[in-house]
C-alpha positions in Angstrom: 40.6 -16.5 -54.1 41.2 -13.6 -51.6 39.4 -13.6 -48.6 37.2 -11.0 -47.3 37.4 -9.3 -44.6 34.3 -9.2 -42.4 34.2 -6.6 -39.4 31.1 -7.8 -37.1 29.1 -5.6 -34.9 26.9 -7.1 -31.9 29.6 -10.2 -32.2 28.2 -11.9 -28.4 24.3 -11.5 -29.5 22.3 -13.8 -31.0 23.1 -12.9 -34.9 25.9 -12.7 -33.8 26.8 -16.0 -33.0 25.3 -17.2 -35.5 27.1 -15.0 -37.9 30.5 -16.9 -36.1 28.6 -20.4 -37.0 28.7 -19.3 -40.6 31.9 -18.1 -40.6 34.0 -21.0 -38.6 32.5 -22.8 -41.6 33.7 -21.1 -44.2 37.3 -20.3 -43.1 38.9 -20.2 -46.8 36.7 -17.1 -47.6 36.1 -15.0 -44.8 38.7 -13.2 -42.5 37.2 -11.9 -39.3 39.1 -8.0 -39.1 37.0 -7.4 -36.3 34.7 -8.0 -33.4 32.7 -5.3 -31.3 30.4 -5.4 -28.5 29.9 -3.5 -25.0 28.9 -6.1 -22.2 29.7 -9.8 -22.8 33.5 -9.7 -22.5 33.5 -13.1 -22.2 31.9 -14.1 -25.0 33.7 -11.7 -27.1 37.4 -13.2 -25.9 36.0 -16.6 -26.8 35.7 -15.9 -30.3 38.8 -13.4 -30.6 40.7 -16.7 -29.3 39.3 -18.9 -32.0 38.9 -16.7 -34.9 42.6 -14.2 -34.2 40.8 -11.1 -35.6 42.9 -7.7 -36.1 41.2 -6.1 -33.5 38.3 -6.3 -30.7 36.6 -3.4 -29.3 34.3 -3.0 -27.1 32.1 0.1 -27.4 31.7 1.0 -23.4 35.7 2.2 -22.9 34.8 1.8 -18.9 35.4 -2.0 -19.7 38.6 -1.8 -22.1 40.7 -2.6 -19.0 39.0 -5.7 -18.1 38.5 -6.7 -21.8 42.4 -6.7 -21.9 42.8 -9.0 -19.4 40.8 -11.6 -20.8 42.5 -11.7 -24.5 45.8 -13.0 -25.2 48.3 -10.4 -25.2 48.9 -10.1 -28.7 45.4 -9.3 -29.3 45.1 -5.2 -29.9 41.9 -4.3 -28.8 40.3 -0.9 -28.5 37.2 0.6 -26.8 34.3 3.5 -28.3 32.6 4.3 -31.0 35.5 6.6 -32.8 37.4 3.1 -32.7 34.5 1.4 -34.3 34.2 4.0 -36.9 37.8 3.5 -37.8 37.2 -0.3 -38.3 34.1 -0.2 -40.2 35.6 2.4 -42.7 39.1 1.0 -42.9 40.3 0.1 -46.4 40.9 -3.3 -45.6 37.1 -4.0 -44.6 35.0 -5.9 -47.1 31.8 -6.4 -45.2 30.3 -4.9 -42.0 27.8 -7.0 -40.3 25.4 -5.0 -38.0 23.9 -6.9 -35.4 23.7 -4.3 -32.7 20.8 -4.0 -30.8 19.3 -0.8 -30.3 20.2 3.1 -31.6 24.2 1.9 -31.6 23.9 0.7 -35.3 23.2 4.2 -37.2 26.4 5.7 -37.3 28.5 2.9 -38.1 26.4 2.2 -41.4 26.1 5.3 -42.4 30.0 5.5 -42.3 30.6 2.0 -44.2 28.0 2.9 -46.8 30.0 6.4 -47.1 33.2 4.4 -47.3 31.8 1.8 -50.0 31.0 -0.9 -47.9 29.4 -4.0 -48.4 26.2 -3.9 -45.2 24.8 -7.0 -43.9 22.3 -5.7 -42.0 20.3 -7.2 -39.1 19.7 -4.3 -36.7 16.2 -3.4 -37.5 16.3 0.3 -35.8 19.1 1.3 -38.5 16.4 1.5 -41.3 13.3 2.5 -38.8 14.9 4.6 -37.6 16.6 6.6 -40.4 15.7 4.8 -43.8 15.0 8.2 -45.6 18.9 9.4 -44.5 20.2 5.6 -45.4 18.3 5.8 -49.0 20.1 9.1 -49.6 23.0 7.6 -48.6 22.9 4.4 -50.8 22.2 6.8 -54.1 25.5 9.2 -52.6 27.5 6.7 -52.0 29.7 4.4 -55.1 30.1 0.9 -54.1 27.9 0.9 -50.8 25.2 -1.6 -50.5 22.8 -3.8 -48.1 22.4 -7.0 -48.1 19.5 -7.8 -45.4 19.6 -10.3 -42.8 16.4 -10.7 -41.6 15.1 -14.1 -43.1 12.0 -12.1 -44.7 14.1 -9.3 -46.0 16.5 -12.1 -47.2 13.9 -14.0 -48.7 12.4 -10.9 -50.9 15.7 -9.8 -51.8 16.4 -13.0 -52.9 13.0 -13.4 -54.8 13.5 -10.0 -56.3 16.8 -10.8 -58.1 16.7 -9.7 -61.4 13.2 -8.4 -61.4 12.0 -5.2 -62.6 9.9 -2.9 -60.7 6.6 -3.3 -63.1 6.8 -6.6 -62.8 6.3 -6.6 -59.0 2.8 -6.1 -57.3 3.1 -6.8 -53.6 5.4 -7.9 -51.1 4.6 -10.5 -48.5 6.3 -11.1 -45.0 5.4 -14.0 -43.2 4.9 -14.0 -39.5 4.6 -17.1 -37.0 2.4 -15.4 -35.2 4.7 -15.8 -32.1 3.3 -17.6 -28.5 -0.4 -15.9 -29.0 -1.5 -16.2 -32.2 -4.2 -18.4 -30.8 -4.9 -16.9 -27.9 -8.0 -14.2 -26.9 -7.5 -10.6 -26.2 -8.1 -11.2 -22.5 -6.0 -14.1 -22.4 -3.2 -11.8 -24.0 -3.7 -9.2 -21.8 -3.1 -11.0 -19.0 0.3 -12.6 -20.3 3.5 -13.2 -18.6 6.9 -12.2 -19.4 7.3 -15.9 -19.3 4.7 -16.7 -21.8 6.0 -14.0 -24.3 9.5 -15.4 -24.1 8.1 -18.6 -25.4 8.4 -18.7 -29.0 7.4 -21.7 -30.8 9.8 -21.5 -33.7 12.5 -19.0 -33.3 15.5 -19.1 -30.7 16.0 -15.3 -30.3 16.9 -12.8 -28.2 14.1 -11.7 -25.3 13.5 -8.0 -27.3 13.0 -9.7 -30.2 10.9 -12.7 -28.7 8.4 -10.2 -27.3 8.3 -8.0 -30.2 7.1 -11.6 -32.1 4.9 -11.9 -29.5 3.0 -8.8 -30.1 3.9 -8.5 -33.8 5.9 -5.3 -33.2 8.5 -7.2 -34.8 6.2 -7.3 -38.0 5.4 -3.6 -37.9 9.4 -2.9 -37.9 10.2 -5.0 -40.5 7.2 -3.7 -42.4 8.9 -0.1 -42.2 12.3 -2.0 -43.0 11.2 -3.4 -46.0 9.7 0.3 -47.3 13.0 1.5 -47.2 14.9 -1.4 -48.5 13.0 -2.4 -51.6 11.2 1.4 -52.5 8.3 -0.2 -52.0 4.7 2.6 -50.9 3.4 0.8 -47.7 0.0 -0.1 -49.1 1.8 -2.8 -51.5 3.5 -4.3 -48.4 1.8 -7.2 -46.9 1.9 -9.7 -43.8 0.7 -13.1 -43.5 0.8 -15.5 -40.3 2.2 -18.6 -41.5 2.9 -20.8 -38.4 5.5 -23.0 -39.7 8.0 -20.7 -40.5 9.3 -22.6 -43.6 8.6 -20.2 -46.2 10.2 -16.8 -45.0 8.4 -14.5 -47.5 6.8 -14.1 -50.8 6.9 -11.5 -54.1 3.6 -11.2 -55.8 4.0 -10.5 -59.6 1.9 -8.6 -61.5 0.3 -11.4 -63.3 -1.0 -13.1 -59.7 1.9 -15.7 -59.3 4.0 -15.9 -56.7 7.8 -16.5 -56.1 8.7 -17.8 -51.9 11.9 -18.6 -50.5 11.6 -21.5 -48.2 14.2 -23.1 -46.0 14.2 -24.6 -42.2 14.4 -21.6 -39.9 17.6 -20.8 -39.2 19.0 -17.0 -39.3 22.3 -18.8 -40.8 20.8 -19.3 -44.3 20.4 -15.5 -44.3 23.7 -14.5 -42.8 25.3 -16.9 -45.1 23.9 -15.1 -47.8 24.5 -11.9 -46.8 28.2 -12.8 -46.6 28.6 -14.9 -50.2 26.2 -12.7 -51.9 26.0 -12.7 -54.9 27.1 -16.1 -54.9 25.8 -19.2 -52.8 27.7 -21.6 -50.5 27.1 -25.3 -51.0 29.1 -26.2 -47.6 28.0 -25.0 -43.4 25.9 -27.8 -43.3 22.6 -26.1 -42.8 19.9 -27.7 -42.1 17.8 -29.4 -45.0 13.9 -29.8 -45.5 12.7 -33.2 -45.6 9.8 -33.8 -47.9 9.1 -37.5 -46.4 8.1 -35.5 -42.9 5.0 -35.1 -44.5 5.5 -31.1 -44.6 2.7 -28.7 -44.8 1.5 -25.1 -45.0 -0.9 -23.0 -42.8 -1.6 -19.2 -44.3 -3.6 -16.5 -42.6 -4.0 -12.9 -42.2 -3.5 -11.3 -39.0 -6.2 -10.1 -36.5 -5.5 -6.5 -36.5 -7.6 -5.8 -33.3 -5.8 -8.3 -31.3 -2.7 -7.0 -32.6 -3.0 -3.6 -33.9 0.9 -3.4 -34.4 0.8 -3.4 -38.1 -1.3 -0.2 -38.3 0.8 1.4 -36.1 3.6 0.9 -38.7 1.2 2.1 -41.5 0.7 5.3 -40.1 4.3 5.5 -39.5 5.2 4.8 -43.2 2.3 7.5 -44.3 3.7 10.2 -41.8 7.5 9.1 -42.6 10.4 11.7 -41.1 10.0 11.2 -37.6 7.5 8.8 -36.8 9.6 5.8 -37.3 11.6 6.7 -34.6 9.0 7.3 -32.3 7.6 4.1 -32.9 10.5 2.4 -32.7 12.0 4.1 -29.1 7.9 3.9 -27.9 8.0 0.4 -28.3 11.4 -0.2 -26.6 10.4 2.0 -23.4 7.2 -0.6 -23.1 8.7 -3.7 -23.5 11.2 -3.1 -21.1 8.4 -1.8 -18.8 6.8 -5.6 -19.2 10.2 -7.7 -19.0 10.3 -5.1 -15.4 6.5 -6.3 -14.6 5.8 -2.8 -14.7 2.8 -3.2 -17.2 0.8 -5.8 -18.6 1.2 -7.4 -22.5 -1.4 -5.3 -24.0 -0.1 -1.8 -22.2 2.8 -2.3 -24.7 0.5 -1.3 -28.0 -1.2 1.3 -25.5 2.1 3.2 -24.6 3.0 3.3 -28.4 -0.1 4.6 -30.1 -0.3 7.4 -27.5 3.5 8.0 -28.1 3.1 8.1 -31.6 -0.2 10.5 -31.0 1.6 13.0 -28.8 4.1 13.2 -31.4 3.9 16.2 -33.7 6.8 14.1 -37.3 9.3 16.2 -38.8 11.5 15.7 -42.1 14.7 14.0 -41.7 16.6 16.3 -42.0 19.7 14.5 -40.1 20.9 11.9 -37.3 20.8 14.9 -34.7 16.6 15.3 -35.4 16.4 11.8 -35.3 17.9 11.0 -32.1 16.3 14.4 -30.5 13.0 12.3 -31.7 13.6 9.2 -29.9 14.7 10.7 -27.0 11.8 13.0 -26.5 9.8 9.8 -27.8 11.4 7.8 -24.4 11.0 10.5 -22.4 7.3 10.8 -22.9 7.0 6.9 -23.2 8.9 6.4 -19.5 5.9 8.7 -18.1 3.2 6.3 -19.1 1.9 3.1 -16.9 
């Protein structure tokens, strides 16, 4: 059987590793062609030394020299975006995983979808961002595709295999809540970085840990999940479910229900990603255990303590622009907090009078899209 070959983007971060995890284990079927990331050189030289990749590139070229002096010196490595554009679009490249953090992830999609790639995506601003652009792009473009990596896109993508659209009546993303779930509004407001940072299920990134903590991630991956699966937002759903074992749920029309359950662990859903349409029986994930005496806690979420998910469902009604805005709003105000600039709450604050101020137009391309969320930061940065 041929290998693929896998170009990963965001290598050193969180999905990233684990993305490494899944493929150290699966070294008949995957070839890594490439590895990108800006900062962690380090990181990034440890895994072009154990997986020999055809290139490495890191995307700031201010740090190609250094990079070079870390790699062996048969490695060929390369620095920018133009490079990563080449890599993602070569004809060689099976499967682009996007892991990048941040605004870095649109173009690169856009260009493997374009050149008939294979997306496993994990970078939640590609789709908030820009779903309407990706959507045309995905009917344009023969052969391109996504395959989510978020566990609860994972989860309803796999649920929805096969199924027709009449058949389906809601979709349901579970949340754990994060660290406050149980806490009051005051108590919340007067948080610490420290207490947002502590997730009780999920080892993540600090971004994504806080965005947990205030259910921002929920709202994102509500947008996400309008785009990926067609879905209006008033059949999209969220439910808190503490444990994390069941990662989401499809509602049929008939009332019944189809979950996908499995310990929580990002690699069952990069796995996927990568085998899709097939499943892996090795990587010795981790296994549920029946005799632990396993149960199930379900609620909905308390909208005024976290008023995240309406902010996502008037940015789904208003579409073009708003996403953005949302999106670039709620970056500018968690790094605020992780600066102690503002307290929990003032992150939800700075966003709905972001997303007030802002005055949504059509997508029309990535240039009105990123004049949006920079416009969005700009007036974001001038709020305390």
């Amino acid at each position: 059987m041929k290998r693929k070959n896998v170009v990963v983007l965001g290598a050193t971060g969180s999905i990233g590793r684990s993305t490494a995890a899944v493929l150290r284990a699966h070294p008949e079927q995957f070839h890594v062609a490439g590895l990108v990331a800006r900062s962690n050189l380090r990181e990034l030289a440890a895994q072009a030394a154990e997986f020999h990749p055809d290139t490495v590139i890191t995307t700031d070229p201010a740090r190609q020299a250094k990079l070079k002096t870390q790699l062996p010196a048969d490695q060929p490595c390369a620095a920018g975006w133009e490079a990563v554009q080449e890599l993602v679009t070569a004809p060689a490249t099976d499967i682009v995983v996007c892991a990048i953090v941040g605004t870095g992830g649109l173009e690169p999609v856009i260009a493997a979808l374009r050149a008939g790639k294979q997306v496993a995506l994990a970078s939640k601003e590609v789709l908030v961002m820009a779903g309407e652009l990706i959507r045309q792009e995905l009917d344009a473009s023969p052969g391109g595709s996504i395959v989510p990596v978020d566990s609860e896109h994972s989860a309803i993508f796999q649920c929805l295999a096969g199924r027709d659209a009449p058949e389906v009546k809601q979709l349901w993303l579970t949340a754990s809540g994060g660290p406050f779930r149980n806490w009051s509004a005051e108590r919340i407001a007067a948080a610490t970085l420290q207490d947002a940072l502590a997730h009780p299920t999920w080892n993540m990134g600090p971004k994504v840990t806080i965005d947990s903590a205030s259910l921002m991630n929920k709202a994102l991956e509500l947008v996400e999940a309008h785009h990926l699966f067609r879905i209006p937002p008033e059949r999209l759903k969220v439910l808190i479910h503490p444990q994390s074992l069941v990662h989401s749920m499809v509602e049929l029309c008939d009332g019944s229900f189809i979950a996908q359950m499995s310990k929580p662990d990002m690699r069952f859903a990069i796995q996927y990603a990568l085998t899709w349409p097939e499943r892996s029986a090795v990587g010795g994930l981790p296994q549920l255990d029946f005799s632990a005496g396993l149960h199930f806690d379900f609620q909905l979420p308390d909208r005024n303590r976290f008023p995240s998910l309406e902010f996502a469902e008037e940015a789904m009604r208003c579409g073009g622009t708003m996403p953005a805005v949302m999106n670039a709003a709620n970056e500018v105000a968690v790094e605020k907090f992780r600066r102690g600039e503002i307290g929990f709450a003032r992150i939800w604050a700075i966003i709905e009078a972001t997303m007030h101020a802002h005055r949504p137009e059509p997508q029309r391309d990535l240039e009105t899209i990123r004049n949006a969320d920079a416009e969005a930061r700009r007036f974001a940065e001038t709020l305390q």
